[in-house]
C-alpha positions in Angstrom: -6.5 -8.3 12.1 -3.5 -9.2 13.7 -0.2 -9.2 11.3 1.4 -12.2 10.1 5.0 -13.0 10.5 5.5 -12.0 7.0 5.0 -9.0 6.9 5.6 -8.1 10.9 9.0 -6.3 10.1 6.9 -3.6 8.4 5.6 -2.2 11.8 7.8 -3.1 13.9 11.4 -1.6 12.6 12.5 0.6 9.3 14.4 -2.3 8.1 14.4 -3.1 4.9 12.2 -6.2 4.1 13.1 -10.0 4.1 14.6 -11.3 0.8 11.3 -12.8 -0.3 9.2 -9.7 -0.1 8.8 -6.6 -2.0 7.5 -3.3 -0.5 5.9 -0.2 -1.9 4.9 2.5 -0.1 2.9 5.4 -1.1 1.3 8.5 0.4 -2.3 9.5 -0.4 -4.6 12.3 0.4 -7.7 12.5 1.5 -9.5 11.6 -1.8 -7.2 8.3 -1.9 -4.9 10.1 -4.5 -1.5 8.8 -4.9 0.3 12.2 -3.8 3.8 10.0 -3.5 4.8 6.0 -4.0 8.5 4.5 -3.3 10.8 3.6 -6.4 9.9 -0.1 -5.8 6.7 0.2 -7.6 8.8 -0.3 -10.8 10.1 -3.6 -9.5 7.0 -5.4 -9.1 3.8 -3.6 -10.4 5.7 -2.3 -13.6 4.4 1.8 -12.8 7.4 4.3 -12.5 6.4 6.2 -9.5 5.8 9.6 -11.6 2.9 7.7 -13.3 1.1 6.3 -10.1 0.8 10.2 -8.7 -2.4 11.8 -9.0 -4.3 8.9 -9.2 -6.4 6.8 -7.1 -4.7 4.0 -5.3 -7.8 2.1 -6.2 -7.0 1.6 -9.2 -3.9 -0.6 -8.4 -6.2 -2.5 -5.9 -8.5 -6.0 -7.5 -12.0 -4.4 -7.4 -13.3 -6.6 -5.1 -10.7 -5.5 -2.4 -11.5 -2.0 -2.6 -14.1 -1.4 0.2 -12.1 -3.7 2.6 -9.4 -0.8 2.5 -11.8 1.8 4.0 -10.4 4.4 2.2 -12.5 7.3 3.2 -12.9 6.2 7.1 -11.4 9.7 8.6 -10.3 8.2 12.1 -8.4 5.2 13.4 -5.7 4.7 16.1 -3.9 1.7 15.0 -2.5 0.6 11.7 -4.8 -2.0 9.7 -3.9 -4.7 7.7 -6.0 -6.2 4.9 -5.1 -9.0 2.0 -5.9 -7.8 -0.9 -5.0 -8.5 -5.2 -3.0 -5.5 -6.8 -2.7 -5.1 -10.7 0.3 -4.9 -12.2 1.0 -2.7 -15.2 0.6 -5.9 -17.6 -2.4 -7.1 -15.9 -0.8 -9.6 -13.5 -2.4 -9.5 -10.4 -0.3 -10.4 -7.4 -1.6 -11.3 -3.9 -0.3 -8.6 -1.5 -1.1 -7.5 2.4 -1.6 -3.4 2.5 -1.3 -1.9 5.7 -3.3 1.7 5.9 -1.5 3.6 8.5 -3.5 6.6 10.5 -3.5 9.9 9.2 0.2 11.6 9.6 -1.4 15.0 10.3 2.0 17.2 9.5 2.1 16.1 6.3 -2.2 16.0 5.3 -1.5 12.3 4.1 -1.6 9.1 4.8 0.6 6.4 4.3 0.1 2.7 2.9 2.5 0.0 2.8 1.8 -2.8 0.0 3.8 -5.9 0.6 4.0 -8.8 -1.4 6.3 -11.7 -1.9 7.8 -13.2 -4.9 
């Protein structure tokens, strides 16, 4: 899926996002564990980032998005982008795009970048 303007900065340079958008990012294991997540996760989904670790990144994600992150595939070369629904801490849900990076093998993780707009 190719990425839409909106959230192109997120691949393409470490700047920090446009005005209108929010980012989280957040570092899982192989068992989709939340091993680390950015500071912004207070901002928008209401979590402090100490309460998101050690649990399943799923459970931030609308059910029906789940599979469509392919959590458990072991081996892609390319970043992929999917639209999903997260749920906020007070049961908002918020339309996002989550880009699942590859494995980053020096540090056993991989990283995910949820981007939403307000």
């Amino acid at each position: 899926m190719a990425l839409s303007p909106r959230v192109r900065w997120s691949r393409e340079s470490p700047q920090d996002p446009p005005a209108d958008q929010t980012a989280v990012t957040v570092w899982v294991d192989d068992d989709a564990l939340i091993e680390n997540v950015s500071a912004d996760a207070t901002s928008w989904l209401g979590f402090l980032p100490a309460e998101l670790v050690g649990s399943s990144v799923t459970e931030l994600v609308h059910p029906e998005h789940v599979p469509q992150l392919e959590l458990h595939a072991c081996s892609f070369e390319e970043p992929r982008t999917v639209a999903a629904r997260m749920i906020c801490r007070d049961g908002r849900v918020v339309p996002a795009e989550i880009i699942r990076y590859p494995k980053d093998h020096s540090r056993d993780m991989s990283r995910i970048d949820v981007i939403t707009w307000m």
